[in-house]
C-alpha positions as CSV (number, residue, x, y, z in Angstrom):
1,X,0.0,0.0,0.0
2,X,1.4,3.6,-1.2
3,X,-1.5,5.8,1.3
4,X,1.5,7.1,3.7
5,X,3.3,8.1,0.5
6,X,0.3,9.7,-0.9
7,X,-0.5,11.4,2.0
8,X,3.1,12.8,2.6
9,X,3.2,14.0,-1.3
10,X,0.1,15.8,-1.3
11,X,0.6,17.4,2.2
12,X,4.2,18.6,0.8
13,X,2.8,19.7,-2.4
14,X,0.3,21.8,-0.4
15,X,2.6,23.3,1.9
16,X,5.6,23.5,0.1
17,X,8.7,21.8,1.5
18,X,11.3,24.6,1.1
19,X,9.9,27.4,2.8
20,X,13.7,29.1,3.5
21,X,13.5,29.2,-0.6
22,X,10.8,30.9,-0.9
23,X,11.8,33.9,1.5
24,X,15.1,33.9,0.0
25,X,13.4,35.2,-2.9
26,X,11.0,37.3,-1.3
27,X,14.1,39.1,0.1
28,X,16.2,39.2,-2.9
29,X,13.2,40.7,-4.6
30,X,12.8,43.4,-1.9
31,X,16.5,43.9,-1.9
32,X,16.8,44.7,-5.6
33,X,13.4,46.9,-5.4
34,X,15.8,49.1,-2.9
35,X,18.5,48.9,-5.2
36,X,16.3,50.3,-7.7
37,X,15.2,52.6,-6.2
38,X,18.5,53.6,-4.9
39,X,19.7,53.3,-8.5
40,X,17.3,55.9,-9.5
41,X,18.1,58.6,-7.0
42,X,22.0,58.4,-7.6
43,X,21.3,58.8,-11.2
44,X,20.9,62.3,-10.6
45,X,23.9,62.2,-8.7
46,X,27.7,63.4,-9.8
47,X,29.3,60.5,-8.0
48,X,29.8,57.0,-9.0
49,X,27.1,55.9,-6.5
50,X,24.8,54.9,-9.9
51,X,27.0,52.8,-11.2
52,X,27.8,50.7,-8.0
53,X,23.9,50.1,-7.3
54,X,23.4,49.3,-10.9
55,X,26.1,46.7,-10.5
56,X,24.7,45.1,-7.5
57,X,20.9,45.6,-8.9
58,X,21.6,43.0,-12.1
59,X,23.7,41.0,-9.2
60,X,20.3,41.1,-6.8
61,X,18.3,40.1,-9.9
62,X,20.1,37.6,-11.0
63,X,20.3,35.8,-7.9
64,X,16.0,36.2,-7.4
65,X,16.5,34.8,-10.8
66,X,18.3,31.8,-10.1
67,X,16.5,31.2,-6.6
68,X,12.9,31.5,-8.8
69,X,14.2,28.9,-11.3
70,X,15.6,26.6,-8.7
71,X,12.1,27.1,-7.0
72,X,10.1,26.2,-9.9
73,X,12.1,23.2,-10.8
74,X,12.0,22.0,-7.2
75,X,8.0,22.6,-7.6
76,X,8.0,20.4,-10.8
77,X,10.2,17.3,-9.1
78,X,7.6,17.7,-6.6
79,X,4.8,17.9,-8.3
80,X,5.7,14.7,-10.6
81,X,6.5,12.8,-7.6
82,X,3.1,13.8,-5.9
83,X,1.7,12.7,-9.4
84,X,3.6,9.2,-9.8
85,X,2.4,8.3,-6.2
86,X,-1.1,9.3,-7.3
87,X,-0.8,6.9,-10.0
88,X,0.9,4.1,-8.2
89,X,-2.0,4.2,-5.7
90,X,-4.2,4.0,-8.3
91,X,-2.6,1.2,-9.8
92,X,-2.3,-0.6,-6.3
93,X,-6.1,0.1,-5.8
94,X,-7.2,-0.9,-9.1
95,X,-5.1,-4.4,-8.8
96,X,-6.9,-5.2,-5.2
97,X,-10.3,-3.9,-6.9
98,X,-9.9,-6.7,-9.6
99,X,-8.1,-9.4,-7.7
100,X,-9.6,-9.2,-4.3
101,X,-11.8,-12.3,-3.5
102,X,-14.5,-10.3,-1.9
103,X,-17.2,-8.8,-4.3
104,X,-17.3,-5.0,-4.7
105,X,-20.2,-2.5,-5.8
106,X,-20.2,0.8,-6.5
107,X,-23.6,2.1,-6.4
108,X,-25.5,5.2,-6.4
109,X,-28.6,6.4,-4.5
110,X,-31.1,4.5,-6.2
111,X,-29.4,1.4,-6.2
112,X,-27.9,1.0,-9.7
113,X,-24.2,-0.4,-10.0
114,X,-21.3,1.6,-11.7
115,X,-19.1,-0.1,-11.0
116,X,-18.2,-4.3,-9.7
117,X,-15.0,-6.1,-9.6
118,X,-14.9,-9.5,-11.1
119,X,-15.5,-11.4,-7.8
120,X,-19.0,-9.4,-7.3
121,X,-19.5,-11.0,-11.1
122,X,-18.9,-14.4,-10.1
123,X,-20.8,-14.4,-6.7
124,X,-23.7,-12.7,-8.6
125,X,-23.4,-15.0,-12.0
126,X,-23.7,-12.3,-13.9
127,X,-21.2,-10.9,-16.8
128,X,-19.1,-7.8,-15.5
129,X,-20.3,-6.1,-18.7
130,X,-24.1,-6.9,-18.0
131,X,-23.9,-6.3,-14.1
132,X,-22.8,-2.3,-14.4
133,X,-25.7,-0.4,-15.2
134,X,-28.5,-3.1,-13.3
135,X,-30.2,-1.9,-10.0
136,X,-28.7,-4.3,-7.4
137,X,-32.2,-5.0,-5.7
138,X,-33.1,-7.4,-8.1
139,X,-30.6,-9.4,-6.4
140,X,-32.0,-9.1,-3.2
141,X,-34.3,-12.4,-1.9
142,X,-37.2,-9.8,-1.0
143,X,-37.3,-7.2,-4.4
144,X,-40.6,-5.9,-2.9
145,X,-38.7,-4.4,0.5
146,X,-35.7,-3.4,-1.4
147,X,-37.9,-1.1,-4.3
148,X,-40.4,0.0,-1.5
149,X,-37.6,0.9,0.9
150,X,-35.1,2.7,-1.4
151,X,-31.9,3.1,0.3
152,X,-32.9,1.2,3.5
153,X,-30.8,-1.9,2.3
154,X,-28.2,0.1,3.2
155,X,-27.4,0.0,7.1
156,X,-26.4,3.4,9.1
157,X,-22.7,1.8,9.9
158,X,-20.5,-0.3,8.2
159,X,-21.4,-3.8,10.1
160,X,-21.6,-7.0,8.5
161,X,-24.6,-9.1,8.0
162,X,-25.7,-12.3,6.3
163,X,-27.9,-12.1,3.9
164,X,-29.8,-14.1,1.3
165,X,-29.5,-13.3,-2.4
166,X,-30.4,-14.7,-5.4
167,X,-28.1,-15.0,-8.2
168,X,-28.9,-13.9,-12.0
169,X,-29.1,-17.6,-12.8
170,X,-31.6,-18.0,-10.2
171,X,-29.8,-19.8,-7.4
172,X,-30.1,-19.0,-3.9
173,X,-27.2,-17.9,-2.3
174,X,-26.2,-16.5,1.0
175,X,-23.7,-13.7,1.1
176,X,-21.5,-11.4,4.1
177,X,-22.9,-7.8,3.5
178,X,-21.1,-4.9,4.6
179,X,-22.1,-1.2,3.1
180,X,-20.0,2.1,3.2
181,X,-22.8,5.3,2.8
182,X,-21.5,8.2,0.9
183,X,-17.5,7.0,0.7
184,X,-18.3,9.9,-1.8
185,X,-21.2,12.4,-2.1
186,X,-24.4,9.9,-4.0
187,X,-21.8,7.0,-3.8
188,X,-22.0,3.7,-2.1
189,X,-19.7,1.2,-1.5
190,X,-21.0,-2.6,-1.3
191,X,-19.0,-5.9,-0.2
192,X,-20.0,-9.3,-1.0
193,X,-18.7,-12.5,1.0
194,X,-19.5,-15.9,-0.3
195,X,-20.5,-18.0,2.4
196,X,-22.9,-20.2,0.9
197,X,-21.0,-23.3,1.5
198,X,-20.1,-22.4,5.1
199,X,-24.2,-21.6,6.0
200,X,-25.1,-24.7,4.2
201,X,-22.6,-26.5,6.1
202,X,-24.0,-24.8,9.2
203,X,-27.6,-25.6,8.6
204,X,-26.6,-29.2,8.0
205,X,-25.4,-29.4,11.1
206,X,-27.7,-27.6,13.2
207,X,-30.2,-30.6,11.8
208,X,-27.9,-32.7,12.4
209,X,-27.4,-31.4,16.1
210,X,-31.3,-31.0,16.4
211,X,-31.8,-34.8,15.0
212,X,-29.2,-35.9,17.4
213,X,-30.7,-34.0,20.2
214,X,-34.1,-35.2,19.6
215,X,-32.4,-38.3,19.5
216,X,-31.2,-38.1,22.6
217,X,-34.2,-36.6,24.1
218,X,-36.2,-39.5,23.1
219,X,-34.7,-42.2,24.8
220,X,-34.7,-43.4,28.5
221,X,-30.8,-43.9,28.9
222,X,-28.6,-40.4,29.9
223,X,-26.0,-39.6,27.2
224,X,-23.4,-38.1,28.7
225,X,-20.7,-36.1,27.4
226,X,-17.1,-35.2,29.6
227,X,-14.4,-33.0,29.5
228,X,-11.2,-35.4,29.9
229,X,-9.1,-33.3,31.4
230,X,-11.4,-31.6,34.0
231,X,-14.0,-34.3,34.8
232,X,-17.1,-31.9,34.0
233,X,-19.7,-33.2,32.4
234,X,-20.3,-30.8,29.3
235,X,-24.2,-32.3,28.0
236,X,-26.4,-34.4,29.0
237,X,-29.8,-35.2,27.7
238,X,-33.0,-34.7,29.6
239,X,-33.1,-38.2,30.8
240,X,-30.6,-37.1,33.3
241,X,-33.7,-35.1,34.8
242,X,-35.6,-38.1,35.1
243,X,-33.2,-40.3,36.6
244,X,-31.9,-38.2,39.2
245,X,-34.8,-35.8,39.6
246,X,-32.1,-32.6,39.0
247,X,-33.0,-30.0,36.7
248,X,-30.1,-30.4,33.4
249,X,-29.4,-26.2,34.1
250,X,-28.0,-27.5,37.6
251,X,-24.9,-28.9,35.5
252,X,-24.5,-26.0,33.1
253,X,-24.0,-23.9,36.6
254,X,-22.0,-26.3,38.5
255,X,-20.6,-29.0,35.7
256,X,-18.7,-31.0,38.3
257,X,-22.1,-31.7,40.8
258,X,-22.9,-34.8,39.7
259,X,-20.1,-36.2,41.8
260,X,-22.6,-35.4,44.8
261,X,-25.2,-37.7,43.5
262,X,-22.6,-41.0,43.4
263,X,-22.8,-43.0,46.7
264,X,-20.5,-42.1,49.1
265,X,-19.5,-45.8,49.3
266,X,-19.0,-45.9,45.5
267,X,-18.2,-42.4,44.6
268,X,-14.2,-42.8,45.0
269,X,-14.4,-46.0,42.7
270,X,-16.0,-44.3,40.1
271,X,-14.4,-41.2,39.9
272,X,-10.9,-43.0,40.0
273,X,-12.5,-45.0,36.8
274,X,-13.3,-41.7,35.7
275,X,-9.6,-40.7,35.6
276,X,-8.6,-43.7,34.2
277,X,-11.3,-43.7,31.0
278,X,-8.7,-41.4,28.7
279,X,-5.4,-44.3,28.9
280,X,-7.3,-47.2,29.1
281,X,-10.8,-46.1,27.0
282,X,-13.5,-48.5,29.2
283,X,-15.7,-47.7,31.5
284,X,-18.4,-50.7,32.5
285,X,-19.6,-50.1,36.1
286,X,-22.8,-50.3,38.0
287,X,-22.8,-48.2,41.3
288,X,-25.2,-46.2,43.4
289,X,-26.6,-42.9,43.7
290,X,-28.8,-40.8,45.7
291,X,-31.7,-38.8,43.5
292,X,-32.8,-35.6,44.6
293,X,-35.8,-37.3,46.9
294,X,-33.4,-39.0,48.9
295,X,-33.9,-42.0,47.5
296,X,-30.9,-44.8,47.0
297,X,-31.3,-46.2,43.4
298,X,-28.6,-48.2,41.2
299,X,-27.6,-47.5,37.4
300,X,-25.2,-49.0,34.7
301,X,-22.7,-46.6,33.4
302,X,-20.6,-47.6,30.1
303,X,-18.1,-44.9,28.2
304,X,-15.5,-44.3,26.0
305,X,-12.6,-42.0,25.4
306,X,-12.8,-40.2,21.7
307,X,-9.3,-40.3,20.6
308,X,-7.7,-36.8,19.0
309,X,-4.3,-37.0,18.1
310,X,-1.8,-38.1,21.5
311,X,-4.5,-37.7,23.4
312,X,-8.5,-37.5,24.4
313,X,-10.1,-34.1,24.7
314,X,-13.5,-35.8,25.3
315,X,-15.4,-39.2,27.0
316,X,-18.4,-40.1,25.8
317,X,-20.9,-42.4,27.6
318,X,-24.1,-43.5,28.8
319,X,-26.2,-44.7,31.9
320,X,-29.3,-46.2,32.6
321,X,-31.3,-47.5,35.8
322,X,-30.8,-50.7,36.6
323,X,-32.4,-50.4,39.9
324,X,-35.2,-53.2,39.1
325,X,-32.6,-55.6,37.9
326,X,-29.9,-54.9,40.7
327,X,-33.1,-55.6,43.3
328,X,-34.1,-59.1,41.2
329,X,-30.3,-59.9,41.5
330,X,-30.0,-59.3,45.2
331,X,-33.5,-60.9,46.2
332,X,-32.1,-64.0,43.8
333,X,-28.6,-64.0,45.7
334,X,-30.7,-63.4,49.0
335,X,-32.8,-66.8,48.2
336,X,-29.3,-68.4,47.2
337,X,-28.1,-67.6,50.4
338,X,-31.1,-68.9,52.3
339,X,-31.5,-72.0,50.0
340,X,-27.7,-72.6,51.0
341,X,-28.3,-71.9,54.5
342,X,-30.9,-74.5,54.7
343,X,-29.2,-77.1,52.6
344,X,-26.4,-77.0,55.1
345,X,-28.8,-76.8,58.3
346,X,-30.6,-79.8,56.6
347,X,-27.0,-81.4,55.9
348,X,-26.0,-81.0,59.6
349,X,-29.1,-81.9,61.1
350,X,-28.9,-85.5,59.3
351,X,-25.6,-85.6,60.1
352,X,-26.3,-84.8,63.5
353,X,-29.2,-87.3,63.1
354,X,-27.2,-89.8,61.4
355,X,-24.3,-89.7,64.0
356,X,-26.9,-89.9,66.9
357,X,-28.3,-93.0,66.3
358,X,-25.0,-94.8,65.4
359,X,-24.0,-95.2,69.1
360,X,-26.9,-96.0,71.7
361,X,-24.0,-95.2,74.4
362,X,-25.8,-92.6,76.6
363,X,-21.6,-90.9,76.6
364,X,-21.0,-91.1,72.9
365,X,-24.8,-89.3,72.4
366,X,-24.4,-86.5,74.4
367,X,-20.6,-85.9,73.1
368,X,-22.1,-86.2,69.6
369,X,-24.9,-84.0,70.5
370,X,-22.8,-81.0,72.2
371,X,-20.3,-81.0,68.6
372,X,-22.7,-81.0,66.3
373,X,-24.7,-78.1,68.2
374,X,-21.5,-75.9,68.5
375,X,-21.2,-76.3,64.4
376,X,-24.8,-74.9,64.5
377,X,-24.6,-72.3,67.1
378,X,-21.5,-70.2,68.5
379,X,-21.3,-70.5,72.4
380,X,-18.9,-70.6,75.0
381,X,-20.5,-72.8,77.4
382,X,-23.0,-75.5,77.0
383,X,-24.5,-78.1,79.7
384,X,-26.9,-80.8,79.5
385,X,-29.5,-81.6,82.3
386,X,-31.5,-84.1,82.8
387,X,-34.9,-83.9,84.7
388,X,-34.6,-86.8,87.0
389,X,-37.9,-86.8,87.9
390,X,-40.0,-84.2,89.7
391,X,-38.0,-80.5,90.1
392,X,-34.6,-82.5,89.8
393,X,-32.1,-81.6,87.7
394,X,-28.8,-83.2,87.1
395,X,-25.6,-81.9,85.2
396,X,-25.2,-84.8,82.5
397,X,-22.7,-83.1,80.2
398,X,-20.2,-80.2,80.0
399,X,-18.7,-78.3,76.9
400,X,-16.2,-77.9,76.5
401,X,-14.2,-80.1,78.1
402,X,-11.6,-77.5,79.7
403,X,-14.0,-76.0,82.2
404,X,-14.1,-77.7,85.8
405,X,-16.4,-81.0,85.5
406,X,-19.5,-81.3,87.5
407,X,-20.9,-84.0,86.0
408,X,-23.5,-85.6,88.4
409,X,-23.9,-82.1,89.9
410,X,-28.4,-82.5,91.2
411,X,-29.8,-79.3,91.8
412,X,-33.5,-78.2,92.5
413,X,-35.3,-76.2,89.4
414,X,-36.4,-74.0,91.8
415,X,-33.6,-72.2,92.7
416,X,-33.4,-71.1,89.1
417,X,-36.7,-69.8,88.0
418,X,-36.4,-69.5,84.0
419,X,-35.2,-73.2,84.3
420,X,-38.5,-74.0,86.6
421,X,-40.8,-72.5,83.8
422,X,-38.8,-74.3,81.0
423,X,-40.0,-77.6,82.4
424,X,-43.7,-76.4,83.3
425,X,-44.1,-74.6,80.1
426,X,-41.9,-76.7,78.0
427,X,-40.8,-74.1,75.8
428,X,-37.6,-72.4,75.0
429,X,-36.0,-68.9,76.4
430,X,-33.6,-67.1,74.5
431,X,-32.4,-63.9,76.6
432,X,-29.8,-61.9,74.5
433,X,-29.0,-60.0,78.0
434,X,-29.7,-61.7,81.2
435,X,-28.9,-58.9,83.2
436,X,-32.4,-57.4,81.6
437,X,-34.3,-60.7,83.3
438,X,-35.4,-60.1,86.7
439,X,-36.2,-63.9,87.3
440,X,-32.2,-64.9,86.3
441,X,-29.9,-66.0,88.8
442,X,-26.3,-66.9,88.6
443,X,-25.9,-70.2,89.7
444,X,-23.8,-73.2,88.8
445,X,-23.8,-73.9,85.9
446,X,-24.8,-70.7,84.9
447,X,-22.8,-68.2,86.3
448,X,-20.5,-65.8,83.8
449,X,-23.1,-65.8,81.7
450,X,-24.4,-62.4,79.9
451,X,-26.4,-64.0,76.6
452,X,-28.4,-67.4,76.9
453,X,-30.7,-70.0,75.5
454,X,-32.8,-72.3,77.4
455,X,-34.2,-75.5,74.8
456,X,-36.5,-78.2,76.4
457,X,-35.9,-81.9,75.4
458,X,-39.0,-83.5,75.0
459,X,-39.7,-87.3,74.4
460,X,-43.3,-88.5,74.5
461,X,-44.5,-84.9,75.7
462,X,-42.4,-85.1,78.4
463,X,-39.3,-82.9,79.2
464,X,-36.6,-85.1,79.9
465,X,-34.0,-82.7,79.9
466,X,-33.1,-79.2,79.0
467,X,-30.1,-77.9,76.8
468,X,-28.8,-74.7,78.0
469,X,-26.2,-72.2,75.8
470,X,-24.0,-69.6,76.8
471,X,-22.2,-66.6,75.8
472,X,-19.8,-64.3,77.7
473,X,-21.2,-61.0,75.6
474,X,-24.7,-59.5,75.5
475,X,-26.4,-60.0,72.5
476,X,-24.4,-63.4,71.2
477,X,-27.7,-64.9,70.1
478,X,-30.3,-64.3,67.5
479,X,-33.6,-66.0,67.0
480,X,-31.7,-67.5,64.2
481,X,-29.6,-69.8,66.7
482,X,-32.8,-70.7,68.4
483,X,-34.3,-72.0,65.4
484,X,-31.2,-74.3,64.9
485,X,-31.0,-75.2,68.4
486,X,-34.7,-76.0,68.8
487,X,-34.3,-77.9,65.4
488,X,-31.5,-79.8,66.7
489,X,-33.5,-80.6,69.7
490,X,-35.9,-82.6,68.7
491,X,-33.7,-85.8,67.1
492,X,-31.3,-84.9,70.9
493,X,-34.4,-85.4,72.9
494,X,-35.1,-89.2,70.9
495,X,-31.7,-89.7,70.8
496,X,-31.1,-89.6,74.3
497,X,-34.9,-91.6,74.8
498,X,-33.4,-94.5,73.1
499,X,-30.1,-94.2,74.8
500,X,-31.7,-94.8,78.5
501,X,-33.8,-97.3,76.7
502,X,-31.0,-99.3,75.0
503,X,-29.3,-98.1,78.4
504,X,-32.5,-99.6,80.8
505,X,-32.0,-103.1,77.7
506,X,-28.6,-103.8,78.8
507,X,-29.5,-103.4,82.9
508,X,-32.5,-105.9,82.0
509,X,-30.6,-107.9,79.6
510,X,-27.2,-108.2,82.7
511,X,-29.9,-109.1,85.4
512,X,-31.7,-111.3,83.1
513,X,-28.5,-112.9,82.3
514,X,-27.7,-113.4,85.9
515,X,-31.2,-114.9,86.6
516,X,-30.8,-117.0,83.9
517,X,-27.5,-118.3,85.3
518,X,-29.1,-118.4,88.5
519,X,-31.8,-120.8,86.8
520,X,-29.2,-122.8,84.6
521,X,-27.0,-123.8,88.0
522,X,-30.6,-124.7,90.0
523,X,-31.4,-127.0,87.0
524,X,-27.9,-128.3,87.0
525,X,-27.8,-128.5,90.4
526,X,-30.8,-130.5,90.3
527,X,-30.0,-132.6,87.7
528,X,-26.9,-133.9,89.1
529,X,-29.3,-134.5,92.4
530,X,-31.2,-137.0,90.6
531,X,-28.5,-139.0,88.8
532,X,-27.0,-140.0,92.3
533,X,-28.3,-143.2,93.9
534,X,-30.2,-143.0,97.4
535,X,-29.0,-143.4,100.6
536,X,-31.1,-146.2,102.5
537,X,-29.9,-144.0,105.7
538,X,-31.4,-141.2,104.7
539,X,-34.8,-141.3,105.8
């Protein structure tokens, strides 16, 4: 660009840039005007004085001479440099005019072009030649505004606006106005910018953003959108509403808040998968999180990084509620459990069973009995007593062994009132802190005792003896281990029946056995009597 140049040139060509030359002159000038004048007078005069002043008049007028001609000449450089740069600009401006992509009209007031660069040709498919000449508002996409309106397509300042024209072949178009009023008095300057492509582009994808959106707004899952470096979710659709009962503007204020929502048993977990979606690119995780009514709820989130370049700028994802399934899946592994538990009560009662009646051995039953209980039930102590008829009870059996035996130990049922009831009511006491029972006293063999259970062993609707547990700390039992004990109970309670049976068998079967000796020796005794001959002394 030359404008400085231009500028400088005309400024100097205005003002003159030898100003010293110019009073030089004016002084010389004066100077010979005096020696003129002087020149004159001394004519008249006798002396030589004339003839001096002539000599330095032609010298004065010879230099304004010069100094004029040296000014005029300097004037004439100037003014053909002014003149070249005048040009030059011209040249310059006239090689942009032509050259620049951007369309350019010259109008006038009404609207008619005088003047368009090539580009303006092209954008507007219309011959430069035919295009000067032709009221621009037949271009326009609303003629009827533009002719009714005059000027008006012509803004107050020169800001740019999209507009849509159509082009003399009849194509739509959409163009980057800008307008200059007046750049000279009646003239107008208009700029065209293509941008057809780029707002055809746009449009296609603000479809394809709305499609996507309504898309997104249409199904039940959240799609989620993240920030990989900062963790802050940057979209979400509106099923994030629905599934955690937060507005979606809650995020655009405060992207990082759906951290709050995660479990605070879970949250670490995820947000450390989180971190770790970018380098490794899977996330596949169920956890929980607490909607807006407080309630605890479960959902499946799966994600991906989106790979640009070295690394990912974003991680895209979804989740959904799985709450109904994650419920189904517990109650199932709930059942499991249960169904397990009782498959190996079931297992150690008929083992239990099983090793009870292998050995009628009153010892080897109530051994048996106390192991297979302390598989079922967690104590520290257990005893056996046996009602030996009336309010009599009688230690039979210790566990474990380590604690001081009192086997044989009698003691009356009334002394200890929860056992006294046990054997009236024939039902079992489980008392998870005996220091909350007013009717429990600490006698042997239940003394250090703090948690207990009390089980009747009935035979023929009888209680022939009672099974007591204990704990050393409150609250050791559970309803639980009275259901297994009471269970266990029952095939005790025969077990030890047909113990003292088989036991009450062998006491017949020894005293039979003697009697029938007894009998054998009186018959052989007897027989031997009558093989010997009589005595004729004996009378």
């Amino acid at each position: 660009m030359k404008m400085p140049d231009l500028q400088e040139s005309a400024e100097i060509f205005r003002h003159f840039s030898f100003p010293w030359l110019r009073w030089c002159s004016i002084a010389v000038l004066m100077v010979s005007v005096a020696f003129l004048g002087g020149s004159l007078f001394a004519f008249h005069s006798p002396s030589n004085l004339a003839a001096n002043l002539t000599s330095s008049l032609l010298l004065a007028f010879s230099v304004a001479v010069f100094l004029n001609i040296y000014w005029l000449w300097q004037l004439g450089t100037e003014h053909r440099r002014v003149d070249q740069a005048f040009r030059d600009t011209d040249s310059e401006f006239s090689s942009i005019f032509h050259h620049v992509l951007d369309g350019i009209l010259i109008v006038d007031n009404e609207g008619d072009c005088l003047d368009a660069n090539p580009a303006a040709a092209g954008i507007l498919r219309v011959a430069n030649g035919r295009l000067i000449g032709q009221n621009v508002g037949r271009f326009f996409e609303n003629r009827e505004i533009f002719s009714r309106q005059g000027r008006s397509f012509l803004p107050s300042s020169p800001e740019r606006t999209q507009i849509e024209l159509t082009a003399g072949d009849g194509t739509s178009l959409f163009v980057d106005f800008t307008a200059v009023r007046n750049y000279l008095p009646g003239r107008h300057v208009l700029i065209l910018c293509n941008v057809t492509e780029r707002t055809r582009t746009m449009s296609s994808l603000r479809t394809s953003e709305e499609r996507l959106e309504h898309m997104a707004n249409s199904i039940d899952e959240v799609f989620w959108m993240m920030d990989a470096a900062t963790q802050e979710l940057t979209y979400v659709n509106r099923a994030y509403a629905t599934l955690t009962g937060h507005a979606v503007e809650g995020l655009q204020e405060n992207p990082a808040a759906f951290r709050d929502l995660i479990h605070p048993e879970d949250r670490d977990r995820i947000l450390l998968k989180l971190q770790n979606l970018a380098p490794s690119g899977i996330l596949d995780e169920e956890f929980r999180f607490i909607r807006a009514d407080g309630e605890i709820r479960w959902a499946w989130a799966k994600g991906s990084a989106v790979p640009s370049g070295c690394q990912s700028r974003w991680l895209l994802g979804t989740a959904h509620d799985v709450t109904a399934r994650k419920l189904a899946e517990m109650k199932i592994i709930e059942q499991l459990v249960t169904v397990e538990a009782s498959r190996a009560e079931a297992e150690a009662l008929r083992k239990a069973t099983l090793a009870l009646s292998q050995n009628l051995a009153m010892d080897s039953v109530l051994d048996t009995l106390l192991e297979c209980i302390a598989r079922l039930v967690p104590f520290d102590r257990a005893t056996m007593l046996f009602a030996e008829g009336g309010p009599d009870l009688m230690v039979a059996r210790e566990a474990p062994r380590k604690i001081a035996k009192r086997i044989g130990l009698t003691f009356k049922a009334s002394v200890h009132a929860v056992l006294e009831r046990i054997l009236f009511e024939k039902r079992a006491f489980l008392l998870r802190d005996v220091a909350e029972e007013t009717e429990w006293l600490e006698v042997p063999p239940l003394e250090q005792i703090q948690s207990w259970l009390g089980i009747p062993l009935l035979a023929s609707g009888r209680v022939i003896g009672i099974l007591s547990l204990g704990a050393k700390t409150k609250n050791t039992f559970t309803t639980e281990h009275l259901r297994l004990a009471k269970s266990l109970a029952v095939p005790a309670a025969v077990a030890i029946q047909n113990a003292r049976i088989h036991q009450r068998a062998e006491i017949y079967a020894a005293e039979l056995e003697l009697r029938l000796s007894e009998l054998r020796a009186a018959q052989k005794a007897l027989a031997e009597a009558k093989q010997k001959p009589l005595d004729p002394t004996v009378p």
